[in-house]
C-alpha positions as CSV (number, residue, x, y, z in Angstrom):
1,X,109.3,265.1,-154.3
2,X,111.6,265.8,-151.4
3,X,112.6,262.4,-149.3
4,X,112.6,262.9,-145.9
5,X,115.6,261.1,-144.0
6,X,115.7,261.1,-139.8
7,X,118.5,258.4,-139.9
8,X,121.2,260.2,-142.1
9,X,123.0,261.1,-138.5
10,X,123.1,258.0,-137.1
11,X,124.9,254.3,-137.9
12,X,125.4,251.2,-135.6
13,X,127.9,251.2,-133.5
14,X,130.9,248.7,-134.5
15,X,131.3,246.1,-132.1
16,X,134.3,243.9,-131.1
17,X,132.1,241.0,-132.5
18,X,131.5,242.4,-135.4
19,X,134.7,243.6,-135.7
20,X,136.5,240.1,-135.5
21,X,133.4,238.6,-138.0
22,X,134.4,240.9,-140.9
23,X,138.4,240.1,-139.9
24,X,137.7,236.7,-140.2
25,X,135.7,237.0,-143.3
26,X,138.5,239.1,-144.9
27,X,140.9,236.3,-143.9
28,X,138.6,234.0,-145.8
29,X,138.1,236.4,-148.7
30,X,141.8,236.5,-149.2
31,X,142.4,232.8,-148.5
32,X,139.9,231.8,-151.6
33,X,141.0,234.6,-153.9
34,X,144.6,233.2,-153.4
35,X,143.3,229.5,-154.2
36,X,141.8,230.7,-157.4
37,X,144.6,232.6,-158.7
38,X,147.1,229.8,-157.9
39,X,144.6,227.4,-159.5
40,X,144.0,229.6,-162.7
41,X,147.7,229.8,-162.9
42,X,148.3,226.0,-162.6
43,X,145.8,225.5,-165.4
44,X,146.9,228.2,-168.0
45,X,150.3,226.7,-167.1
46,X,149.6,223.4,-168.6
47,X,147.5,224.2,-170.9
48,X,150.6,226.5,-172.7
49,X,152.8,223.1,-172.2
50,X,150.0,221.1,-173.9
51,X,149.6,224.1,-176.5
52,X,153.5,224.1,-176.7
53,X,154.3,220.7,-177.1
54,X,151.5,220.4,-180.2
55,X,152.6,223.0,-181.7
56,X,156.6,221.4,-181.5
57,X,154.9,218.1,-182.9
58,X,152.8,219.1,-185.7
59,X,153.5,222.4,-187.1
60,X,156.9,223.9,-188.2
61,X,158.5,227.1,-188.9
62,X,158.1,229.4,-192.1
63,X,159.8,231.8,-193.1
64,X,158.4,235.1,-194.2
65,X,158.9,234.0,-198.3
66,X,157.0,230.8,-197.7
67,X,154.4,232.1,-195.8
68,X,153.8,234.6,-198.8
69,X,153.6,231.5,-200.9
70,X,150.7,229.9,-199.2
């Protein structure tokens, strides 16, 4: 079945409106992507500090030997 298509020629014309409404929604786009990387980095941050200081609290270091041992 063939599709006929009339409009393949044509597109809207670009506006000055909607030229500044997608540069202001970029702006925006790249404004909250920024805020959730600096947020995913603050918590993976403390969460290795919380993860570090366990580890220093309850757990020590084996050597190779004694980990065979166990």
């Amino acid at each position: 079945m063939r599709q006929i298509s009339l409009m393949t020629k044509y597109r809207p014309k670009k506006t000055k409106t909607e030229e500044s409404i997608v540069r202001a929604y970029k702006q925006m786009e790249e404004s909250i992507v920024r805020s959730y990387f600096a947020m995913e980095h603050t918590v993976v941050e403390t969460y290795q500090k919380i993860e570090d200081k366990f580890v220093d609290t309850f757990l020590e270091e084996v050597s190779n030997e004694d980990a065979d041992a166990v």
